[in-house]
C-alpha positions as CSV (number, residue, x, y, z in Angstrom):
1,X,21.4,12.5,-50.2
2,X,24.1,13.3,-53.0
3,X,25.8,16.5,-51.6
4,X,25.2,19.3,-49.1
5,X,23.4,21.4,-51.9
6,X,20.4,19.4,-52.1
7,X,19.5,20.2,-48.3
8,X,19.7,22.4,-45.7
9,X,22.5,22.0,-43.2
10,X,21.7,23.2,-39.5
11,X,23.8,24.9,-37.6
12,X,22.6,25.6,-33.9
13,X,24.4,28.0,-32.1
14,X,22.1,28.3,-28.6
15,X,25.7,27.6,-26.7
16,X,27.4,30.9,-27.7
17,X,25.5,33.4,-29.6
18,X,21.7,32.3,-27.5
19,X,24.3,32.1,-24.3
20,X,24.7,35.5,-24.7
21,X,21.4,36.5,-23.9
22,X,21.3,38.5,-21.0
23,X,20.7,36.2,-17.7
24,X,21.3,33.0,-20.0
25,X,24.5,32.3,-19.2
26,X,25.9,28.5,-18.6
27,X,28.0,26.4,-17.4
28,X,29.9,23.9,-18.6
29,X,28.0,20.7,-17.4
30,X,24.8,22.9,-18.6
31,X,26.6,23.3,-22.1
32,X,26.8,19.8,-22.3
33,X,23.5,18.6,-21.3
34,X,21.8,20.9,-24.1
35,X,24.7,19.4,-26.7
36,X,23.3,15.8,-25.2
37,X,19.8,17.2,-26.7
38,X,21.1,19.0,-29.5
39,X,22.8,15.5,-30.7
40,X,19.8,13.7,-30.7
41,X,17.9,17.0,-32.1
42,X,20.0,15.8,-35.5
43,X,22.0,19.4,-35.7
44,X,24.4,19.0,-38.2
45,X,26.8,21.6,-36.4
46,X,26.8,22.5,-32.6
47,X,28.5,25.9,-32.5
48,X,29.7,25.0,-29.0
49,X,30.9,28.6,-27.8
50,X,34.5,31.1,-28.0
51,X,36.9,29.1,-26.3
52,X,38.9,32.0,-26.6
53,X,36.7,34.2,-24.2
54,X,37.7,32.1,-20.7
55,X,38.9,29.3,-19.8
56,X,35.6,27.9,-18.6
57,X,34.4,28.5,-22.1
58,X,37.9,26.6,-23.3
59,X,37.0,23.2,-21.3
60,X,32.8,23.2,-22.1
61,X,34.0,23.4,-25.8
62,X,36.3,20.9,-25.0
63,X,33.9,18.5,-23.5
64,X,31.6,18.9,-25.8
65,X,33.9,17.9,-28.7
66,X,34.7,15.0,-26.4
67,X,31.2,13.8,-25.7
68,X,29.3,14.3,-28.9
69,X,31.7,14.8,-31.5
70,X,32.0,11.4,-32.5
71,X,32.0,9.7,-35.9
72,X,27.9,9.8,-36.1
73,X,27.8,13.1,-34.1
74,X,27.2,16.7,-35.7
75,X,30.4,18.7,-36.3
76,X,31.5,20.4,-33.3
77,X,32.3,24.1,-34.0
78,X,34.1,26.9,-32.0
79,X,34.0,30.5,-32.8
80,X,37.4,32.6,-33.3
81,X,37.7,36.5,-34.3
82,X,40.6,37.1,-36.6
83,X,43.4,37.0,-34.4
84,X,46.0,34.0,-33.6
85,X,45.7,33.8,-30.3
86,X,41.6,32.8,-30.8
87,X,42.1,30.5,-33.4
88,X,44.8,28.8,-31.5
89,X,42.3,28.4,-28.7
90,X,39.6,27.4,-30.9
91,X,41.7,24.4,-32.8
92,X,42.9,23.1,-29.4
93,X,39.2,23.3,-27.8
94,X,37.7,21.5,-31.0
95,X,40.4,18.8,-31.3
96,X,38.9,15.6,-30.1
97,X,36.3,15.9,-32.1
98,X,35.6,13.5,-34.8
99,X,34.3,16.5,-37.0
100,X,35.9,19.8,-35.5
101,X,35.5,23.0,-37.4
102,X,36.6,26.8,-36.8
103,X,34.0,29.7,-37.3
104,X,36.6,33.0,-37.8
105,X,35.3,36.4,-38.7
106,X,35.9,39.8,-39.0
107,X,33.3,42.9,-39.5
108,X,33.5,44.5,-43.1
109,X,31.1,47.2,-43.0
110,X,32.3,50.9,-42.9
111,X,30.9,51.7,-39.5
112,X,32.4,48.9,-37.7
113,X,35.3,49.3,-39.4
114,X,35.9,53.1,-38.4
115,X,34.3,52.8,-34.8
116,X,34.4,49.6,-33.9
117,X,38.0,48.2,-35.7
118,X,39.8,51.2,-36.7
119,X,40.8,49.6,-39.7
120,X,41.0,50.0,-43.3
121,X,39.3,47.9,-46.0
122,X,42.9,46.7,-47.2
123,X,43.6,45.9,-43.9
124,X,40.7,43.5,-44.0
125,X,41.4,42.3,-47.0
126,X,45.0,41.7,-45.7
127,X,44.3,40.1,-42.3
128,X,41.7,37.5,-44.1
129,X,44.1,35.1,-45.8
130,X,46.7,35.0,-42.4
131,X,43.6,33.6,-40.5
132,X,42.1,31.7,-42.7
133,X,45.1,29.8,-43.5
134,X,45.7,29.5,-39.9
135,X,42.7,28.0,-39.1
136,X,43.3,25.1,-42.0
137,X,46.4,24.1,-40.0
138,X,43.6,22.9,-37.2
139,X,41.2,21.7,-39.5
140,X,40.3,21.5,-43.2
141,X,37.0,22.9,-42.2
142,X,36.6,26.6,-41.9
143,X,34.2,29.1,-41.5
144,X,34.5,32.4,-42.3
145,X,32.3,35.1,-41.3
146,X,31.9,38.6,-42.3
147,X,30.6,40.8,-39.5
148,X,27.7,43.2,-40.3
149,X,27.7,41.4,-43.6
150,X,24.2,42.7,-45.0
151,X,25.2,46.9,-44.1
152,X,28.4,46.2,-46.3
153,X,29.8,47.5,-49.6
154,X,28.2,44.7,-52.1
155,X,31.4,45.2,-53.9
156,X,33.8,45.1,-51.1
157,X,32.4,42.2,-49.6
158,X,32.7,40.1,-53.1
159,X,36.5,41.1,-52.4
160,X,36.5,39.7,-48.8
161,X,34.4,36.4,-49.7
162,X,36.6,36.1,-52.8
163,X,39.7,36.4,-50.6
164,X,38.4,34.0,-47.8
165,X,37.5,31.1,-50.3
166,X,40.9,31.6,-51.3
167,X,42.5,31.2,-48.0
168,X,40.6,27.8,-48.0
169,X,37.4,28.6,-46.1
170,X,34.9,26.1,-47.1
171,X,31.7,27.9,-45.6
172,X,31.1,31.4,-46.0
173,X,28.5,33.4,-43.5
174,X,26.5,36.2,-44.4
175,X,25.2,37.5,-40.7
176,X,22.9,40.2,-40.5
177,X,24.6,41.1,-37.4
178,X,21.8,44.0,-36.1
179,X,18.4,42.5,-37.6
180,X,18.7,45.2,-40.6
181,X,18.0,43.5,-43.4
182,X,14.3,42.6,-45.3
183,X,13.7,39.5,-47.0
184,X,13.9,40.9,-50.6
185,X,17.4,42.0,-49.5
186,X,18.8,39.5,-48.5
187,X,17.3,37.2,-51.1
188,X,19.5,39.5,-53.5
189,X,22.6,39.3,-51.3
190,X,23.1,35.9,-52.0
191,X,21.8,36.2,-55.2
192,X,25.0,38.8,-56.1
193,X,27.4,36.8,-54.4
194,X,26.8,33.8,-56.8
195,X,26.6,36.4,-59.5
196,X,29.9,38.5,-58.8
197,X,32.3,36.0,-56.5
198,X,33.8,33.9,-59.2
199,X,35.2,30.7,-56.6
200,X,31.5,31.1,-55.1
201,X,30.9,27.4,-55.8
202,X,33.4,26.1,-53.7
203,X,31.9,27.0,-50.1
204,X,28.4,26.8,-49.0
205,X,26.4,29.4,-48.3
206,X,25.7,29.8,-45.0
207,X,23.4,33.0,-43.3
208,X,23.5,34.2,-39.7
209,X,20.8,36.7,-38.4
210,X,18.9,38.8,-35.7
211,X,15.2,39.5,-34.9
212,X,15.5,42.7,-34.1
213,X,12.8,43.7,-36.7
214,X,10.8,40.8,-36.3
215,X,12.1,39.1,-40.0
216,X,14.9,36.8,-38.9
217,X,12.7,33.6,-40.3
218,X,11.7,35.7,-43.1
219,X,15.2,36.3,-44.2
220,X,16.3,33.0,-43.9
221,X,13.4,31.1,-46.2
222,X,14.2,34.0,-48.6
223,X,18.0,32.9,-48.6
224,X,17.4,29.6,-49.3
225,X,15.6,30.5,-51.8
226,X,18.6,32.0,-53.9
227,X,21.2,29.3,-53.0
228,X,21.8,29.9,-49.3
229,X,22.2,26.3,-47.5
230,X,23.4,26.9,-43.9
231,X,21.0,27.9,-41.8
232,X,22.5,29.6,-37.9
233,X,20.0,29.6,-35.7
234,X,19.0,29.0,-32.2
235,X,16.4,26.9,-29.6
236,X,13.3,29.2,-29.0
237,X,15.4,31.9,-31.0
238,X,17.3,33.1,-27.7
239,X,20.3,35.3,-28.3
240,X,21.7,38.9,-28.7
241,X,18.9,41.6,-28.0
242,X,15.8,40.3,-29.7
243,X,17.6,37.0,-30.6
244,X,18.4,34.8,-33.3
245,X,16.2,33.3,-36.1
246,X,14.4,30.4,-34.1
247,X,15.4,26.9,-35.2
248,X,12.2,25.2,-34.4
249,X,10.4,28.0,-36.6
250,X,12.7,27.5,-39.3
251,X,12.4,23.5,-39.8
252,X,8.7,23.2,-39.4
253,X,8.2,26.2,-42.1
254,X,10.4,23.6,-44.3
255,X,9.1,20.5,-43.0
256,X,5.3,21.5,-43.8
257,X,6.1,23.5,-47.0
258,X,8.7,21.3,-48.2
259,X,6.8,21.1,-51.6
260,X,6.9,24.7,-52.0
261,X,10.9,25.1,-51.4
262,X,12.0,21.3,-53.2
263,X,12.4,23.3,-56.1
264,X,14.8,25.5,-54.9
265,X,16.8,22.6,-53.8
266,X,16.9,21.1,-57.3
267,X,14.0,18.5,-56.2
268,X,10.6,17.6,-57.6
269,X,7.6,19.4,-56.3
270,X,6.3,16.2,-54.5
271,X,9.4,15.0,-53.1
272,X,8.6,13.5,-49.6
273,X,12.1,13.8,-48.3
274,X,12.7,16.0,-45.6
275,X,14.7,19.3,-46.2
276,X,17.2,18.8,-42.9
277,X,18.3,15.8,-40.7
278,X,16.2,17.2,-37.8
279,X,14.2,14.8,-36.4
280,X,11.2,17.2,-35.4
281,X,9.7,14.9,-32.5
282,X,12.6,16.2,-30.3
283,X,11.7,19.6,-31.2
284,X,9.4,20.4,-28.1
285,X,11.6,18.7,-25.2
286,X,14.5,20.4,-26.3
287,X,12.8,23.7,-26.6
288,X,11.9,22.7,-22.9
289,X,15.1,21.7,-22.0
290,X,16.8,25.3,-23.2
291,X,14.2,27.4,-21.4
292,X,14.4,25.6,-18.0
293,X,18.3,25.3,-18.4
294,X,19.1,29.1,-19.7
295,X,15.5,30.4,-17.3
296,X,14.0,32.3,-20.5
297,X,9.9,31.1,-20.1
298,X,8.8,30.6,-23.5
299,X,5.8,33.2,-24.7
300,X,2.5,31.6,-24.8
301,X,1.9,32.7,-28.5
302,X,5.5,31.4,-29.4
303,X,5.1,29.8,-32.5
304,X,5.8,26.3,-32.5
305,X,6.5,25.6,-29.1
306,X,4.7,28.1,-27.5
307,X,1.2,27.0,-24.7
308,X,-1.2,28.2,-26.8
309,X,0.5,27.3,-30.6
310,X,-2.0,24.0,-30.6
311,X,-4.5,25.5,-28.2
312,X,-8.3,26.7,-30.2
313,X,-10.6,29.0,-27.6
314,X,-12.9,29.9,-30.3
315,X,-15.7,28.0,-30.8
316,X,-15.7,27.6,-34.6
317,X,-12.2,26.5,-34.3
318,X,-13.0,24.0,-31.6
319,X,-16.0,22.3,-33.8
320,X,-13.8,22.3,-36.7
321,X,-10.5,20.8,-35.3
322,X,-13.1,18.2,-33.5
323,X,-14.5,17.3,-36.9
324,X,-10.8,17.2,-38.9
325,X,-7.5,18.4,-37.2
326,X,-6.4,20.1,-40.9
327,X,-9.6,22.5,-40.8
328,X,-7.0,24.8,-38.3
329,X,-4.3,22.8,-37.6
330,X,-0.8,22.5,-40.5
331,X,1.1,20.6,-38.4
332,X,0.3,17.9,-35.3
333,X,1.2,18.2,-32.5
334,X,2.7,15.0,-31.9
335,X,5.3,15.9,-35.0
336,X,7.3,18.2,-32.9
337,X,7.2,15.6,-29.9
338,X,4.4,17.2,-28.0
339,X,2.5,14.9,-26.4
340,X,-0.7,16.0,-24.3
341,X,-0.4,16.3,-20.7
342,X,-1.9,13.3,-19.6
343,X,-1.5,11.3,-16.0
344,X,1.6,9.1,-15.6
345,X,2.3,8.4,-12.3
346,X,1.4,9.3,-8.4
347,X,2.4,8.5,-4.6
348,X,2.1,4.9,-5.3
349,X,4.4,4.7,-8.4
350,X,7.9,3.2,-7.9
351,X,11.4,4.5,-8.9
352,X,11.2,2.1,-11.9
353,X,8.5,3.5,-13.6
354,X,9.5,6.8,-12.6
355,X,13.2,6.3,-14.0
356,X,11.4,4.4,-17.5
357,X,8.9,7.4,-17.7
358,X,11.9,10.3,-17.7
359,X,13.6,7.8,-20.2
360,X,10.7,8.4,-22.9
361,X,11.1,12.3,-21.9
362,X,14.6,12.3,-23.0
363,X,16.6,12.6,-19.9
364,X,19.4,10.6,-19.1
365,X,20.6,11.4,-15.2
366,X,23.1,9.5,-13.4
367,X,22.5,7.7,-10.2
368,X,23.1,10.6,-7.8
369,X,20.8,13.0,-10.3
370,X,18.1,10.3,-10.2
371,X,18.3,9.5,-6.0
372,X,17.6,13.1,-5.6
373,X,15.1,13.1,-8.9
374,X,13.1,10.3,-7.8
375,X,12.9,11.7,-3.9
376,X,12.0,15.0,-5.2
377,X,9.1,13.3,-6.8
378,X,7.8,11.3,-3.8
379,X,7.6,14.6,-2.0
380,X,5.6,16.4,-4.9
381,X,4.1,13.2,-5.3
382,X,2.4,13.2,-1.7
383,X,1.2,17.0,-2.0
384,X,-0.3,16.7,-5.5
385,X,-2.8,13.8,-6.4
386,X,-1.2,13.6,-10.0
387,X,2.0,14.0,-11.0
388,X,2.1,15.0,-14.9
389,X,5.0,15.1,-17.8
390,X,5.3,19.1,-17.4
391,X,5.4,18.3,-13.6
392,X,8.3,15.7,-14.1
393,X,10.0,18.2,-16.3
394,X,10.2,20.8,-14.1
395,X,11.3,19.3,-10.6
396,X,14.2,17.2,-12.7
397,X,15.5,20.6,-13.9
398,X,15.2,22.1,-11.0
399,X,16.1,19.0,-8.6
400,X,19.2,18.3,-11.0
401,X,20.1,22.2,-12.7
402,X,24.2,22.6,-12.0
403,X,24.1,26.3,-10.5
404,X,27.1,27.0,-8.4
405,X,26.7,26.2,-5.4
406,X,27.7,28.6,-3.4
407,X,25.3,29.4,-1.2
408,X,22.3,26.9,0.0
409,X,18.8,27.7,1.3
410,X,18.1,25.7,4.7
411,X,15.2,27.1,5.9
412,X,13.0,29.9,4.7
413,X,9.7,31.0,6.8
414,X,7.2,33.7,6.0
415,X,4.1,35.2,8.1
416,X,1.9,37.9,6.2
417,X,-2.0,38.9,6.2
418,X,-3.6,41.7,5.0
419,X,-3.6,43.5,8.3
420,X,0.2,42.0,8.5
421,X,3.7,42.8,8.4
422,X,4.8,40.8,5.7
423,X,7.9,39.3,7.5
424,X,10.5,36.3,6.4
425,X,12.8,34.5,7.9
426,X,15.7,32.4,6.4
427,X,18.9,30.4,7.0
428,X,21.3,30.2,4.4
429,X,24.4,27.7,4.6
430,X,27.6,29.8,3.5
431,X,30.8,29.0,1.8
432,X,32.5,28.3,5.1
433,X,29.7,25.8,6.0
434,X,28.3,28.5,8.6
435,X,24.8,28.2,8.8
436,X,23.5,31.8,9.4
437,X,19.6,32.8,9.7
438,X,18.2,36.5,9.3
439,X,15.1,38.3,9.3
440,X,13.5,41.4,7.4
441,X,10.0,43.2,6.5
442,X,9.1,43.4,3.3
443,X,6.5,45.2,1.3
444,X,4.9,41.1,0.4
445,X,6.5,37.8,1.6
446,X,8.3,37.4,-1.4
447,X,10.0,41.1,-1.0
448,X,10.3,40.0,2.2
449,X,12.5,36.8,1.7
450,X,14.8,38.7,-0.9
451,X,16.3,41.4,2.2
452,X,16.1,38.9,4.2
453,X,18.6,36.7,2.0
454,X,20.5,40.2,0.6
455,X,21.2,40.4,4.6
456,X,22.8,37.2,5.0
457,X,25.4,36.9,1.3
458,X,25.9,40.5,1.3
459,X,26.0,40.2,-2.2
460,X,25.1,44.0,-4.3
461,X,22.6,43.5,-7.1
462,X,19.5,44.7,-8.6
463,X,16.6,42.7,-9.4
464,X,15.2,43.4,-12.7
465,X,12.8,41.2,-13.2
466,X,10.6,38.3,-11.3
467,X,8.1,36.0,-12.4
468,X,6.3,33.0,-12.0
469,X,4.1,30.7,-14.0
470,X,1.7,27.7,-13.5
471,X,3.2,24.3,-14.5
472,X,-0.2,22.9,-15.0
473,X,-3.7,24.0,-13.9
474,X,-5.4,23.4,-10.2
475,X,-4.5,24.6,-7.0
476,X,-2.1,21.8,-6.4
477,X,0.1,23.3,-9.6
478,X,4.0,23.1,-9.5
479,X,5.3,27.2,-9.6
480,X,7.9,27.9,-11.8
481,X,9.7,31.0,-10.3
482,X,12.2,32.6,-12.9
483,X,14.5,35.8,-11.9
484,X,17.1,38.0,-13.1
485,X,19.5,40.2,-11.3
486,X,21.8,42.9,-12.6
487,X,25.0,43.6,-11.4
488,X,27.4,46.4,-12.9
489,X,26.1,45.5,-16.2
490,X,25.9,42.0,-16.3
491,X,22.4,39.7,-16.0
492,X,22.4,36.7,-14.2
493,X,19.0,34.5,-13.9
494,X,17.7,31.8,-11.6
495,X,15.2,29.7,-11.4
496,X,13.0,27.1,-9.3
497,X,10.2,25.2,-9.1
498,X,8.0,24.2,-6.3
499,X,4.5,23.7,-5.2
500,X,5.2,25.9,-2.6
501,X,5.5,29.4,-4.9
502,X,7.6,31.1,-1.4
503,X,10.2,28.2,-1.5
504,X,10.5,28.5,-5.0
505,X,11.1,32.0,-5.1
506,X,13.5,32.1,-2.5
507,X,15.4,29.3,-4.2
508,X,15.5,31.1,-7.5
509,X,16.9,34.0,-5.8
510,X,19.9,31.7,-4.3
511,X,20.1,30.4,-7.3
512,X,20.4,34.0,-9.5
513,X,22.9,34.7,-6.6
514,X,25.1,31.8,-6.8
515,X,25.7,32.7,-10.7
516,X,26.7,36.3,-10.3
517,X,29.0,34.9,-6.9
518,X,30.7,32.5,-9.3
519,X,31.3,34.9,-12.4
520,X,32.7,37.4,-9.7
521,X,35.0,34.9,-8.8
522,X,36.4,33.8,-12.4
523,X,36.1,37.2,-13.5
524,X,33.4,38.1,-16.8
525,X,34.2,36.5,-20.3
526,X,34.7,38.1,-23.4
527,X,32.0,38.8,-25.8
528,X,32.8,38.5,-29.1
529,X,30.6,41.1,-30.7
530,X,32.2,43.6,-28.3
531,X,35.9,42.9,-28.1
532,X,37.4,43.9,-30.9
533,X,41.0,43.1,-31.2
534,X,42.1,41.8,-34.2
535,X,45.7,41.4,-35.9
């Protein structure tokens, strides 16, 4: 393609705004393995977290840059409020990267500035071009974001993108930081800022937003359609409160009404060409990938990736897709890389074919991940008839997920009947190596298991939520348990899977626990919508 105006540039930012969900939290090995997926997504920049916000943060940004930011690899980005000491941190973390860049920004809209700031417009307008220009001696390409950009002074925010082109930022951001905006507003956002910023021309357009009223997607399509061509979004739309706009949702509505938006891209109607460099068929596993990896379960109704998005009950709907897919179908399956969920192997297959099968999933585990991979799927293997893609997915994540380990689940018994004490025994291998076992009564066997663990780590939380869901139907189904625990504040998840639903709640729980252990230890990182120091 000629330029970057002819097409929309993605920009994923599931590593630090979707990390910010609450219970989503990752570490660095998990950062990388969804920037592994997000490479060969076709992203065109990988937001890879605040390198400012702890040092943890500092190295997965780092790594990132290292491992995927090579000379065919998206740009690695790193995200920096207004301030030296963030910027500095950012331009170190991004450096080995072929393609670094630095995403600075500062809120410009009265109530933030009053309550959240204490600043002045002018001092806004004063503190723009000291970062900027400090964030192009790291790198020619910067970001600049306005906070709260859409509940702004249209007239003072022409000032501040005015001011930030200036300073040499080469992308500008327009986030609808709290999900306010409509689509008709936003539309005329952008429209005003090509009207009324007269160095528009020499940044792209890039736009940022929540879900919090349901129009995140919305906004965004009506954005591009008045000159907008970054898009910040997020796997399975995870982030702040009700999230991001959801990347999968966004390229599909392009790829399969692409003849309706060419235009806006200065294209013929018919053009063929796709709108982003996404290559769709590794939509579904990295949607996959992101929930098992950050434990969010995907809604059923989820569109795109969702269970039921290609699933017809009705019978109407069944006799028409039977007779011609298009009657209720705009998109295959198959074109976001979801394959059906046939048989592929079973207690007689070999590590070979099991290795070459997880291969054509997308994994790539190194010879430790796949020992225990490949034993975890004899066992499975020899309690289940079948073993199926879903079923593969889900004992690789949870036989090769990089929780702390802190503590480890030994043993873990229950005995319960409905004219029962539900009562569980566990042993749980400490820090120290000790190898302790306990005992409590719970109101079910899975209540029952949690005191009996709280018992042995000792460690104060409150469980918020628990759930658990089928991989695939029958009675011999793998159980995906998936938790979240609160402590002072803070959400940390976990999750398991197991045919055995007792085994793979306790596991989840250890899991969930190991997280909050390990944050108590380094202490909690900074969030950069809260903190609001700035120079």
């Amino acid at each position: 393609m000629s330029n970057q105006r002819d097409r929309i540039i993605i920009f994923d930012t599931t590593l630090r705004d979707g990390e910010q969900s609450p219970g989503a939290t990752l570490n660095g090995d998990e950062k990388l393995t969804i920037a592994r997926a997000l490479y060969r997504l076709g992203v065109d920049v990988i937001e890879a977290g605040f390198p400012y916000s702890s040092p943890g943060d500092f190295e997965a940004v780092k790594s990132i840059a290292e491992t995927v930011g090579t000379e065919d690899g998206p740009t690695v980005c790193a995200l920096a409020r207004a301030r030296e000491q963030d910027i500095k941190a950012a331009g170190e973390a991004i450096a080995p990267a072929v393609k670094g860049r630095i995403h600075t920004f500062i809120a410009t809209s009265d109530i933030h500035l009053e309550y959240k700031l204490r600043k002045t417009r002018q001092d806004v307008l004063d503190t723009i071009p000291k970062t900027v220009g400090y964030a192009k001696t790291f790198t020619d390409d910067v970001e600049f974001s306005a906070e709260d950009a859409t509940r702004s002074d249209r007239e003072f925010l022409y000032q501040v993108v005015e001011t930030a082109i200036a300073a040499g930022a080469t992308t500008i951001n327009l986030p609808d930081t709290v999900g306010y905006t409509t689509p008709e507003e936003f539309g005329a956002l952008i429209r005003g800022l090509k009207e009324n910023v007269p160095n528009i021309e020499q940044a792209i357009i890039s736009v940022h937003g929540h879900n919090d009223l349901g129009l995140a997607v919305s906004n965004f399509l009506s954005a591009i359609q008045n000159g907008a061509r970054q898009l910040e979004c997020t796997i399975n739309g995870i982030g702040e409160r009700a999230g991001n706009a959801a990347l999968e949702e966004l390229v599909m509505a392009l790829h399969v009404r692409r003849q309706f938006y060419n235009p806006f891209l200065g294209r013929e109607p018919a053009s063929e060409e796709p709108l982003t460099n996404i290559n769709t068929k590794e939509i579904y596993k990295t949607s996959r990938l992101v929930s098992h990896l950050t434990g969010m379960p995907i809604q059923p109704n989820k569109a795109i990736v969702g269970g039921n998005a290609f699933a017809h009950e009705s019978g109407i709907h069944q006799d028409g897709v039977l007779k011609n897919k298009q009657t209720y179908e705009i998109m295959d399956a198959e074109s976001i890389g979801w394959t059906s969920n046939r048989i592929v192997l079973g207690k007689h297959s070999g590590r070979n074919a099991f290795s070459s099968r997880l291969r054509d999933l997308g994994y790539e585990l190194s010879e430790t991940e796949m020992n225990k991979a490949f034993l975890r799927f004899k066992d499975v293997a020899d309690k289940k008839k079948v073993v199926t893609d879903w079923d593969l997915e889900a004992l690789v994540h949870d036989e090769t997920q990089q929780a702390p380990n802190i503590f480890a689940l030994e043993l873990v018994q229950v005995s319960c009947g409905d004219n029962a004490r539900p009562t569980a025994t566990v042993s749980i291998r400490t820090p120290t190596r000790e190898e302790l076992t306990d005992a409590a009564i719970g109101t079910g066997p899975v209540d029952a298991v949690y005191k009996a663990i709280n018992r042995v780590v000792n460690v104060p939380n409150e469980l918020i939520e628990y759930s658990v869901n089928s991989v695939t139907a029958g009675l011999d189904a793998i159980g995906e348990v998936t938790i979240r625990l609160r402590h002072e504040g803070n959400v940390y998840s976990g999750h398991a899977a197991n045919t055995d639903v007792i085994v793979a709640s306790a596991q989840a729980y250890i899991n969930a626990l190991n997280r909050l252990s390990a944050a108590l230890e380094q202490g909690n990182k900074l969030n950069p919508q809260t903190a609001t120091a700035v120079q």
